[in-house]
C-alpha positions in Angstrom: 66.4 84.8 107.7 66.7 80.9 107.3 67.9 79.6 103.9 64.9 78.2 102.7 63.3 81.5 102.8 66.1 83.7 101.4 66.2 81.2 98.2 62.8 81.4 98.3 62.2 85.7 98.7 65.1 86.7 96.8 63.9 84.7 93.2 60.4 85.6 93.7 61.1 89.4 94.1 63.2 89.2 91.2 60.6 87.3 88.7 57.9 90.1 90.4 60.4 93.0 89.3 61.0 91.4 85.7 57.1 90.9 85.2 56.0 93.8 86.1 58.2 96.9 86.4 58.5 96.2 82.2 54.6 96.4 81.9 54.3 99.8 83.6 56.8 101.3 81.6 54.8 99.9 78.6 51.7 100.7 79.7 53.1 104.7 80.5 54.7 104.6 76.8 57.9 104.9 78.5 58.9 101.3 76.2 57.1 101.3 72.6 55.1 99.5 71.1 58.0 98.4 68.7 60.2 97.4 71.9 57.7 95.9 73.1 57.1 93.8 70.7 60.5 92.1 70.4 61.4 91.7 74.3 57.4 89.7 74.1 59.0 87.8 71.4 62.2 86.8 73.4 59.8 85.7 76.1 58.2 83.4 73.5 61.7 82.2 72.2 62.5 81.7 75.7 60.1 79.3 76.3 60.9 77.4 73.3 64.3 77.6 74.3 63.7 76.1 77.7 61.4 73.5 76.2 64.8 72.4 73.7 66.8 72.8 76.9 64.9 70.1 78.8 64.6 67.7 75.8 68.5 68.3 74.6 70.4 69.2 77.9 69.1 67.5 80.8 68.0 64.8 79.3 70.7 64.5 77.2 69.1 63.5 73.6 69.4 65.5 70.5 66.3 66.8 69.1 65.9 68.7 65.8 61.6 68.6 66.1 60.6 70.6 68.7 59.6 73.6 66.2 56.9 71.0 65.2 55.4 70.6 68.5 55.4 74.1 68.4 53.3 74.0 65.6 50.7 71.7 66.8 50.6 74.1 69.9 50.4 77.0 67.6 47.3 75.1 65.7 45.4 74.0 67.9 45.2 77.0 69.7 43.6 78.7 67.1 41.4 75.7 66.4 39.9 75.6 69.8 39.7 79.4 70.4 38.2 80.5 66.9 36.5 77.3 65.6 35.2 75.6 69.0 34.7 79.7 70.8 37.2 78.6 74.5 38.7 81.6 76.1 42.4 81.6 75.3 43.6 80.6 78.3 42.1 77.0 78.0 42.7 76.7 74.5 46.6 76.8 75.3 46.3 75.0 78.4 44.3 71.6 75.9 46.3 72.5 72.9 49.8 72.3 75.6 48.2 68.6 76.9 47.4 67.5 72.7 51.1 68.2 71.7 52.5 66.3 75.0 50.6 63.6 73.2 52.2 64.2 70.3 55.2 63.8 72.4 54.2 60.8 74.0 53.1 59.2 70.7 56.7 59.9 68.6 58.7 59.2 71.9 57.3 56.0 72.3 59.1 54.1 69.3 62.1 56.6 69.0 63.7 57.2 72.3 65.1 53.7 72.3 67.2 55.5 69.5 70.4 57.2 70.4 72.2 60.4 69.1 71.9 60.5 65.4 69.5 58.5 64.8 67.1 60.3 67.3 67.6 63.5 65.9 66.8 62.4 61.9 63.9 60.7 63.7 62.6 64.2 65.0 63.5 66.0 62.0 61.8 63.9 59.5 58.8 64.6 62.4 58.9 68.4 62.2 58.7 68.1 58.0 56.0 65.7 58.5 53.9 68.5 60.6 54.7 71.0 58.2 53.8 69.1 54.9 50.3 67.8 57.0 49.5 71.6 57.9 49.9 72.8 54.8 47.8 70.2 53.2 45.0 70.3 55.6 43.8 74.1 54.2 40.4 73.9 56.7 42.6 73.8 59.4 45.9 75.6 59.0 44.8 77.9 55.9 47.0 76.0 53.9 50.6 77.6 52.7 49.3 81.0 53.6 48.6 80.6 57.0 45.8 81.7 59.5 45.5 84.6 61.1 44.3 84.8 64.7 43.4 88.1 66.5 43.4 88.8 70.5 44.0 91.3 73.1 48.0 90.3 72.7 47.6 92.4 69.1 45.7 95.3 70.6 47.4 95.8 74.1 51.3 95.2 73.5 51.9 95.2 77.6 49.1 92.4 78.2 51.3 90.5 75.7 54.3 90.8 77.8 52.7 90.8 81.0 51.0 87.2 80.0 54.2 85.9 77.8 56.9 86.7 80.9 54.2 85.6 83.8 53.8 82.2 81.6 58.1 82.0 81.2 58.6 82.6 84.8 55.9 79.8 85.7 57.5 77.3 83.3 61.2 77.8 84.7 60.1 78.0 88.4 58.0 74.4 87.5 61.2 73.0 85.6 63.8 73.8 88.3 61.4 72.1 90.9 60.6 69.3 88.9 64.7 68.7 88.1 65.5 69.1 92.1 62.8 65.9 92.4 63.6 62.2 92.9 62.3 61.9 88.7 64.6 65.1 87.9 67.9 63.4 89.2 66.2 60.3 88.0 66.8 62.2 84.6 70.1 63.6 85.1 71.5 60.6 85.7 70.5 59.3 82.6 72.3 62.2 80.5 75.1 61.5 83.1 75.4 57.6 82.2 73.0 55.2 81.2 74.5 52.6 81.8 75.2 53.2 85.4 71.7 54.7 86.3 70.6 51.4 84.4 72.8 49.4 87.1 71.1 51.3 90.0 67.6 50.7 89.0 66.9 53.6 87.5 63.8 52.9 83.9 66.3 54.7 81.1 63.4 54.6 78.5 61.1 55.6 81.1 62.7 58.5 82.1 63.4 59.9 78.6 60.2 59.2 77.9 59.2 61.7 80.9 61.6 64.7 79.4 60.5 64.3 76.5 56.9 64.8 76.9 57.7 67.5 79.3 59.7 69.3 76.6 56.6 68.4 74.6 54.0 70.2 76.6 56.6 73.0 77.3 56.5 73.5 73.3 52.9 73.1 73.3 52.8 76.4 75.9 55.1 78.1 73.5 53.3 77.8 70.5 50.0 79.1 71.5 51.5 82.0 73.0 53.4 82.4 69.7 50.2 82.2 68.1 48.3 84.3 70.3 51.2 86.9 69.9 52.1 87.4 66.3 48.5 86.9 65.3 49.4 85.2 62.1 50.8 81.5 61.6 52.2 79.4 58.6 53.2 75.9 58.6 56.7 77.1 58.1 57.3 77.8 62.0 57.5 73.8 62.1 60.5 73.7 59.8 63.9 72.5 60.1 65.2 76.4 60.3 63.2 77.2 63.3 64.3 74.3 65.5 67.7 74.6 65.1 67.1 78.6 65.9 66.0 77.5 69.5 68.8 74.9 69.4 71.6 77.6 68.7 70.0 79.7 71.8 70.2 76.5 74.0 73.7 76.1 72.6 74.9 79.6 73.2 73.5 80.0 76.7 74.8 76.6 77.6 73.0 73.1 77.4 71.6 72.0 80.6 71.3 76.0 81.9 68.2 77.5 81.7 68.7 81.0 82.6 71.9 80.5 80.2 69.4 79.9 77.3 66.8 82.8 78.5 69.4 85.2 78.5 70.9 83.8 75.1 67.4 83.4 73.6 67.0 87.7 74.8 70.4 88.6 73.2 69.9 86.9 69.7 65.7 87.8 69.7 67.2 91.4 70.0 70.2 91.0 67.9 68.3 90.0 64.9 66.4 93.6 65.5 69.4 95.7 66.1 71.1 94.7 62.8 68.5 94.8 60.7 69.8 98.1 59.6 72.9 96.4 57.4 70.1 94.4 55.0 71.3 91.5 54.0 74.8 91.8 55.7 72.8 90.9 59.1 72.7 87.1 57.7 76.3 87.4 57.7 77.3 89.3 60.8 74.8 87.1 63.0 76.7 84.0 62.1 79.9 85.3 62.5 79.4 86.2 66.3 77.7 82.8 66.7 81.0 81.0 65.1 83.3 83.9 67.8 81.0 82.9 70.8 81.6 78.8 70.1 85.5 79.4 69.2 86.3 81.7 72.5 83.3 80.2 74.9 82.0 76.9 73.5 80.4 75.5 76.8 78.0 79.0 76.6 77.8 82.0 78.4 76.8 79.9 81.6 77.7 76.3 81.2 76.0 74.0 82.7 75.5 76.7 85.8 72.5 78.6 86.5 72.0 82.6 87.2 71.7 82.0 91.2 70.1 85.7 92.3 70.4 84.7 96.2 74.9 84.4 95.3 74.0 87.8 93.6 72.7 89.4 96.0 75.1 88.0 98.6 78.2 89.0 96.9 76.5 92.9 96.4 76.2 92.6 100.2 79.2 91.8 100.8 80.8 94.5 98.2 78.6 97.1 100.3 79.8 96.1 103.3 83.5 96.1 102.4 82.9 99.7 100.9 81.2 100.8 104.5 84.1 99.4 105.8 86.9 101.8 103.8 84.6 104.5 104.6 84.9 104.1 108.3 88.3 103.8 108.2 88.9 106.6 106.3 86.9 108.5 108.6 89.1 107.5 111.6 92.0 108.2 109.9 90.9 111.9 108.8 89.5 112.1 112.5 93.2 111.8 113.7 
């Protein structure tokens, strides 16, 4: 088996397992509804989380918005599939392409801003979306929200099925975008600006490309959000929410993303799990959070990524080293 194939096979059989082995147990009952529900909802906090992750650690600039672009994906999702009648599909695809707009549009006069100053920019942003929605009532429904009905309420494993397919799109279109000639364009300008400057490389052209990626990838996220809790208020574009996708980047490691999915899986069902000690939940969640950044504070993967093909080598060779003990304690028995 050539390379190229093996790092091609041993990924896709994985994301086909993940997809799809979850949605038959679902679909038999085996998983409820209930379960369901909140591994859907890592999927959506997933993408979010990847959609931070591109923004925050490969491109290196600090963001503290993206909640609102997940917002204006949310929003317009509903707009086009309830007020203008487009199958859902399409209405996430135009309402992902409006908030890379959006994107576009507040990256243009900000990204020449650096650290601080870029991520007061994009949090004054995400207040501004949330103020606007709840202002504009014909749209948004005003402070108490819209609700929005699909097949994602009625059939929990078509919700999963469409939220995990859509995650395992975005991350296999990120990690070929990131191994092209404008992904180590990007890299090196995280790395040093200054010296990707020197070599010709367009800083503000290539933040400008993350960051409407990141953008888009929000976009995705928020309709799917929408489409899967069936109710939205203009508070999912707060300040809180962004920095809850920023802690999962943070805890899986910035510039990982299958660091930040698994984070983003852990805390979604975390939040669930210790739901049982009330309001003590708000002050055991933290205090793993504050363990995690004391004891591991580059994340549970780095900067590294989950390789499956190194997984499945080093499995190999653990078998083979065990069929090798076997053998030879076969001989020795034998004599």
């Amino acid at each position: 088996m050539t390379t190229r194939l093996k790092n091609t096979l041993i990924p896709g059989i994985f994301a086909i397992l993940a997809v799809f082995i979850p949605t038959i147990l679902i679909k038999l009952g085996i998983i409820n509804a209930y379960i369901a529900q909140i591994i859907t909802l890592g999927g959506v906090n997933a993408i979010l989380a990847v959609s931070v992750n591109t923004i925050t650690g490969w491109t290196g600039q600090l963001s503290l918005g993206q909640a609102g672009f997940m917002a204006i994906g949310a929003y317009t999702t509903i707009t086009f599939t309830i007020d203008c009648g487009l199958p859902l599909p399409l209405s996430i695809t135009l309402a992902s392409i409006i908030t890379a707009f959006f994107g576009w549009l507040i990256g243009f006069p900000t990204l020449k801003l650096t650290g601080d100053y870029l991520a007061i920019v994009t949090l004054g942003f995400g207040e501004i979306i949330r103020v606007i929605l709840i202002n504009i009532k014909a749209v948004s429904g005003g402070a108490n929200g819209r609700r929005f009905t699909t097949l994602f309420a009625l059939y929990p494993w078509v919700s999963f099925l469409c939220v995990t397919a859509v995650l395992v799109v975005v991350v296999i279109l990120l990690q070929n975008f990131m191994r092209s000639s404008y992904g180590r364009a990007i890299l090196a300008v995280r790395e040093d600006e200054i010296a990707a400057n020197s070599n010709g490389i367009g800083i503000f052209r290539y933040k400008m490309v993350g960051f409407v990626t990141a953008a888009f990838v929000a976009g995705v996220g928020g309709g799917l959000y929408a489409a899967v809790i069936g109710f939205v208020k203009p508070d999912i574009a707060s300040f809180n929410k962004s920095i809850d996708y920023l802690i999962f980047v943070v805890l899986g490691g910035m510039g990982s993303i299958t660091g930040s999915i698994l984070a983003t899986y852990i805390l979604t069902y975390l939040q669930e799990f210790l739901r049982f000690l009330r309001d003590y939940r708000l002050v055991i969640y933290p205090l793993i959070l504050i363990a995690v950044m004391l004891y591991r504070p580059q994340g549970l993967l780095g900067m590294k990524e989950l390789s499956f093909v190194r997984l499945c080598g080093r499995l190999w060779e653990f078998f083979t080293r065990l069929k090798r003990k076997a053998r030879r304690l076969v001989k020795k028995n034998v004599r």
